[in-house]
MMTF fields as JSON, N, C-alpha, C and O atoms, coordinates in Angstrom:
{
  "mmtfVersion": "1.0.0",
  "mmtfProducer": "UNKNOWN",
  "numBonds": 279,
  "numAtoms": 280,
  "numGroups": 70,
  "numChains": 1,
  "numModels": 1,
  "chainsPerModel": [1],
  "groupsPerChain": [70],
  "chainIdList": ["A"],
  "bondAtomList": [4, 2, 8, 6, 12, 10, 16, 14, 20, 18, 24, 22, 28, 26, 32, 30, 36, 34, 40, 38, 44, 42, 48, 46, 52, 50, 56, 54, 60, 58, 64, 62, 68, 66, 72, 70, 76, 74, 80, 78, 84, 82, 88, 86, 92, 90, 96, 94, 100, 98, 104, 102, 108, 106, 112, 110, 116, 114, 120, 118, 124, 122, 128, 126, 132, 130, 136, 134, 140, 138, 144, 142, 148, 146, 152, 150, 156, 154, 160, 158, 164, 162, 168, 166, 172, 170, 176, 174, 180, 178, 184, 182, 188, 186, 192, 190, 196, 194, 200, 198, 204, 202, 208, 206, 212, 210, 216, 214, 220, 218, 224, 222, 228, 226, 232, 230, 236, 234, 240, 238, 244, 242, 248, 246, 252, 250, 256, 254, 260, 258, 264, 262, 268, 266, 272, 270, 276, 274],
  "bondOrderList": [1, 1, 1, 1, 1, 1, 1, 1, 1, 1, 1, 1, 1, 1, 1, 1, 1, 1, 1, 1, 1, 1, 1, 1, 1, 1, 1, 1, 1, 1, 1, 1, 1, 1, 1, 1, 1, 1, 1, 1, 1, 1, 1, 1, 1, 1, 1, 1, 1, 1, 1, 1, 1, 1, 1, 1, 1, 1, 1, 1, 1, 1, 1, 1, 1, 1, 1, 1, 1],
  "groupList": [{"groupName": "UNK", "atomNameList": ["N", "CA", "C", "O"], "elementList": ["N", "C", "C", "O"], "formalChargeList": [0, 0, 0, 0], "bondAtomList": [1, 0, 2, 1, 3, 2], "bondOrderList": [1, 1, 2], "singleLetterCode": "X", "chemCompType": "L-PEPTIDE LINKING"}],
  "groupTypeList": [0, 0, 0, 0, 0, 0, 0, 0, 0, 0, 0, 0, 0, 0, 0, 0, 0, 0, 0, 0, 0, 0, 0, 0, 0, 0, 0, 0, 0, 0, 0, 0, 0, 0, 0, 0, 0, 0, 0, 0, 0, 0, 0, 0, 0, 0, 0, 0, 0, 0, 0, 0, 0, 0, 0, 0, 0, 0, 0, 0, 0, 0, 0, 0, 0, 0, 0, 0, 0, 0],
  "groupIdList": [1, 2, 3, 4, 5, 6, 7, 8, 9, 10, 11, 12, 13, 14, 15, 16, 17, 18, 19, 20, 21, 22, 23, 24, 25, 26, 27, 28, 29, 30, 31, 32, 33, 34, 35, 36, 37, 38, 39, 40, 41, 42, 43, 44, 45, 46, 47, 48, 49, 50, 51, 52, 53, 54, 55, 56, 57, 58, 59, 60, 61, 62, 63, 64, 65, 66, 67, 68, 69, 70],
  "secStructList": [7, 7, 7, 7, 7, 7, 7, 6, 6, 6, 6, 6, 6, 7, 5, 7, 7, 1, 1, 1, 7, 7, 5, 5, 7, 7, 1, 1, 7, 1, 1, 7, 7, 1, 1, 1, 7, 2, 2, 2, 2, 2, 2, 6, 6, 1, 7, 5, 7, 7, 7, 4, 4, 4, 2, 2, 2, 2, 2, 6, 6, 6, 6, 1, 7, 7, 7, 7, 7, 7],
  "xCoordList": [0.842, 0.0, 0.888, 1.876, 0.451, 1.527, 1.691, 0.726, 2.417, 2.436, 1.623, 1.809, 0.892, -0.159, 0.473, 0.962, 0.156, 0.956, 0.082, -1.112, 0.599, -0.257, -0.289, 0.606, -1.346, -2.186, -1.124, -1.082, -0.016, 0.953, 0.55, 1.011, -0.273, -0.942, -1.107, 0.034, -1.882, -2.39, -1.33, -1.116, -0.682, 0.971, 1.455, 2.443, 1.46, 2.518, 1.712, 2.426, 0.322, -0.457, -0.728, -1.039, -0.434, -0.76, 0.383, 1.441, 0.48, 1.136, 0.205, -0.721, 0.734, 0.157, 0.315, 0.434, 0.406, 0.552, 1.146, 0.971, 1.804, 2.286, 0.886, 0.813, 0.118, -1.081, -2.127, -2.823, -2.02, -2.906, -3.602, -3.819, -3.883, -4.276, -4.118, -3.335, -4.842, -4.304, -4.291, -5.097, -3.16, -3.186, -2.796, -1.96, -3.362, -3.213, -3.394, -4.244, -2.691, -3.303, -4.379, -4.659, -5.104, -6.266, -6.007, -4.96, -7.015, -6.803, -7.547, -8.529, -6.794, -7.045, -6.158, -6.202, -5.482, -4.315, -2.593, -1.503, -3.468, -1.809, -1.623, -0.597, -2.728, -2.772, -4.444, -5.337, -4.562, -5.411, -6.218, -7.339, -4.837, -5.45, -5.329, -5.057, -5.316, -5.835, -6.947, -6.766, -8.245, -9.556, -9.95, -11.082, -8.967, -9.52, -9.065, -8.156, -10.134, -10.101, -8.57, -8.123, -7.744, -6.665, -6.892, -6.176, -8.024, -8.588, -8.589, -7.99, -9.323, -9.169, -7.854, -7.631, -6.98, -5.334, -4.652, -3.966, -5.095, -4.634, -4.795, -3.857, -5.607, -6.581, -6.343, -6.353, -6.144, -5.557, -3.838, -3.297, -3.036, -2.102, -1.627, -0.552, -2.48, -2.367, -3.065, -4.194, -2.213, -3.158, -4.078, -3.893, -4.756, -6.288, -5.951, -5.149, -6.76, -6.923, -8.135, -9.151, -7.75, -9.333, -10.455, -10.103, -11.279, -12.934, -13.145, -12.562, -13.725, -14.052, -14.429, -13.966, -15.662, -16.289, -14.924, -14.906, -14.193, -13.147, -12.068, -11.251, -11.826, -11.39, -11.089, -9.944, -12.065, -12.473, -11.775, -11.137, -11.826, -11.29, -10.763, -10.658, -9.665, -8.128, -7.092, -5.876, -7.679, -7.153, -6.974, -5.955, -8.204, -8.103, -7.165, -6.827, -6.758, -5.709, -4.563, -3.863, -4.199, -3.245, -2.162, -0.948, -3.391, -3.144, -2.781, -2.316, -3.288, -3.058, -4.039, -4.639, -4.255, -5.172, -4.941, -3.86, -6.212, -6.416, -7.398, -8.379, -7.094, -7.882, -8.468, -7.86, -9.748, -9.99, -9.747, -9.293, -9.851, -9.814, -10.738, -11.738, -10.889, -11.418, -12.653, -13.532],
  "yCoordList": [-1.183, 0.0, 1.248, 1.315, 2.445, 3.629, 4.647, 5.242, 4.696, 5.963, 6.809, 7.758, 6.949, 8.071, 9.463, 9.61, 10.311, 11.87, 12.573, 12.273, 13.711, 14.735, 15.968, 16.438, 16.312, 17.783, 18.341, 18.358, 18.926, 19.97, 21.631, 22.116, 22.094, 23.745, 23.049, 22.645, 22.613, 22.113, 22.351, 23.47, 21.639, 21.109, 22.02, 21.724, 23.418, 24.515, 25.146, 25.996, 25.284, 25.985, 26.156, 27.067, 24.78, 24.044, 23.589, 23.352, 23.472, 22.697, 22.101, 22.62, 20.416, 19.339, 19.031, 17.806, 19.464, 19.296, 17.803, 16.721, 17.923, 16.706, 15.231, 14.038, 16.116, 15.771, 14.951, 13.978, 15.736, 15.069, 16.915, 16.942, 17.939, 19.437, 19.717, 18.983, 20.973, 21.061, 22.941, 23.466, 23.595, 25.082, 25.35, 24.661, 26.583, 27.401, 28.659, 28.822, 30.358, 31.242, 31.741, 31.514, 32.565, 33.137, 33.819, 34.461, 33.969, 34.829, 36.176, 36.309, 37.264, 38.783, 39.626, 40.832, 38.836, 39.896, 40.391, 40.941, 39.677, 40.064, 42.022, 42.702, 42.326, 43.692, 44.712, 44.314, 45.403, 46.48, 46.458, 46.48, 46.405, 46.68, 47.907, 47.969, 49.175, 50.553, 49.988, 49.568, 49.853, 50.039, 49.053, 49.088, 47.834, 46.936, 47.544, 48.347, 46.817, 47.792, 47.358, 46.462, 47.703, 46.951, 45.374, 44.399, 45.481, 44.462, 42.768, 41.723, 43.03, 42.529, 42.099, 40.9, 42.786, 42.765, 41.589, 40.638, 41.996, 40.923, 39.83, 39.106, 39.576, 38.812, 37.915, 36.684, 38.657, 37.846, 37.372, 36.716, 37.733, 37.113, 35.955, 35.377, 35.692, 34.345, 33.225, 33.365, 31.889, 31.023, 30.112, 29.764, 29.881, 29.125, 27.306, 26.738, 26.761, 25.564, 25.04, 25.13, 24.275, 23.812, 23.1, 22.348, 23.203, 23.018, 21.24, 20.756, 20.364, 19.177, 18.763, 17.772, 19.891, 18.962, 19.398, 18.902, 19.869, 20.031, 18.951, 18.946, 17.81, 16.822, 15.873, 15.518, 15.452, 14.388, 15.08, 14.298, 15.97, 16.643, 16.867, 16.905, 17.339, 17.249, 16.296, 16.484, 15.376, 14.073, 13.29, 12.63, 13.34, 12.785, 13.44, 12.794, 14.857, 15.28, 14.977, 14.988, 14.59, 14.828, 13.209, 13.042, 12.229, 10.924, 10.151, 9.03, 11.48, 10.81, 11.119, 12.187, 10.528, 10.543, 12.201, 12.766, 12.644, 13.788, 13.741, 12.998, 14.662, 15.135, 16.244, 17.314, 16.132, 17.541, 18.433, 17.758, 19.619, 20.347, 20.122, 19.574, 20.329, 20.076, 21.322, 21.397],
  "zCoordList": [0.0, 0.0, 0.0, 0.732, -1.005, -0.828, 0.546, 1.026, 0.831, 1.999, 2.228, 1.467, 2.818, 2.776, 3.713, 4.833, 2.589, 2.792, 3.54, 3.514, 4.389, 5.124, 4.232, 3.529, 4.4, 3.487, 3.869, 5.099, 3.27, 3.148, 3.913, 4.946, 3.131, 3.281, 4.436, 4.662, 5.402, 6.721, 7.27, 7.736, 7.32, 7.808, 7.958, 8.63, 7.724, 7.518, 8.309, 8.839, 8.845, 9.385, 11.016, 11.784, 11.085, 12.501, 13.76, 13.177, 14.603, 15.395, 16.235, 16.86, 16.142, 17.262, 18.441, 18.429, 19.673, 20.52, 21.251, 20.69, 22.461, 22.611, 22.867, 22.573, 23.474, 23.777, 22.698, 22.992, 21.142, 20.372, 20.067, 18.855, 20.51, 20.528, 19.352, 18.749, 18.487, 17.564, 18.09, 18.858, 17.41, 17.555, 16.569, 15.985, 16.035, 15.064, 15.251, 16.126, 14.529, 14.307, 13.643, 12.466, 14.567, 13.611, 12.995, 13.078, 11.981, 10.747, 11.063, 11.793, 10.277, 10.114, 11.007, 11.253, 11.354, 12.153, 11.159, 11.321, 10.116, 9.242, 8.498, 8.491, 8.086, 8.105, 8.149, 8.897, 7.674, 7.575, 9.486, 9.993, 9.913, 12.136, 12.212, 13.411, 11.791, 12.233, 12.839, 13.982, 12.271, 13.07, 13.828, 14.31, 14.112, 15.007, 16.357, 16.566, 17.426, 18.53, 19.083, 18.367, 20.041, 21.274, 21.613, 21.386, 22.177, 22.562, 21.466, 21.719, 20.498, 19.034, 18.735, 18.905, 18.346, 18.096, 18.964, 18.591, 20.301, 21.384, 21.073, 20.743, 21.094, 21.044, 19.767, 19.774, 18.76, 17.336, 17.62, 16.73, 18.877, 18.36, 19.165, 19.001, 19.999, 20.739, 19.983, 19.512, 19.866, 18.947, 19.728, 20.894, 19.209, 19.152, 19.092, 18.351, 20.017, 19.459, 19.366, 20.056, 18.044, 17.32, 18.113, 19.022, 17.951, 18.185, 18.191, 17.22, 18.915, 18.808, 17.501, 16.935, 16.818, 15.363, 14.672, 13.545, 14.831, 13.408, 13.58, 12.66, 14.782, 14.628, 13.753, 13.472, 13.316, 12.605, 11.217, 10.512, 10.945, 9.68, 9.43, 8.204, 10.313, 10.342, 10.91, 10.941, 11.299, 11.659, 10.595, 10.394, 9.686, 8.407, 7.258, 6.267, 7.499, 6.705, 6.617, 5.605, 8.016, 8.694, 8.918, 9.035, 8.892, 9.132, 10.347, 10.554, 11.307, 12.489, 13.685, 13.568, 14.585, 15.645, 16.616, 16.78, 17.096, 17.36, 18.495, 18.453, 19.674, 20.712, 20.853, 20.836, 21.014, 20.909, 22.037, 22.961, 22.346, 23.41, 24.563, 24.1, 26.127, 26.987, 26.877, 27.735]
}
């Protein structure tokens, strides 16, 4: 059977935690922040980890088993 590869773009996006977690940055903090408030800004530059239903979906990209967040 051939090797099965991980979604690349994904791969460059994400880090997996030792745990099984997945974290990523959110998006819209790369430019046009004049009018986002302080608060907002902050807020965009700490990363996020993904949501339970998005498990299943990136586990399958990814090729490997995944936990979701508590």
């Amino acid at each position: 059977m051939p090797t099965l590869k991980s979604h690349k773009g994904l791969a460059k996006r994400i880090k997996v935690t030792a745990r099984g977690k997945v974290k990523f940055s959110r998006v819209g903090s790369g430019h046009l922040l004049s009018h986002k408030s302080g608060d907002k800004r902050r807020r965009l530059r700490q990363r996020s980890v993904a949501a339970k239903g998005d498990m299943k979906r990136l586990g399958a990209m990814l090729h490997r088993p995944l936990t979701p967040r508590d």
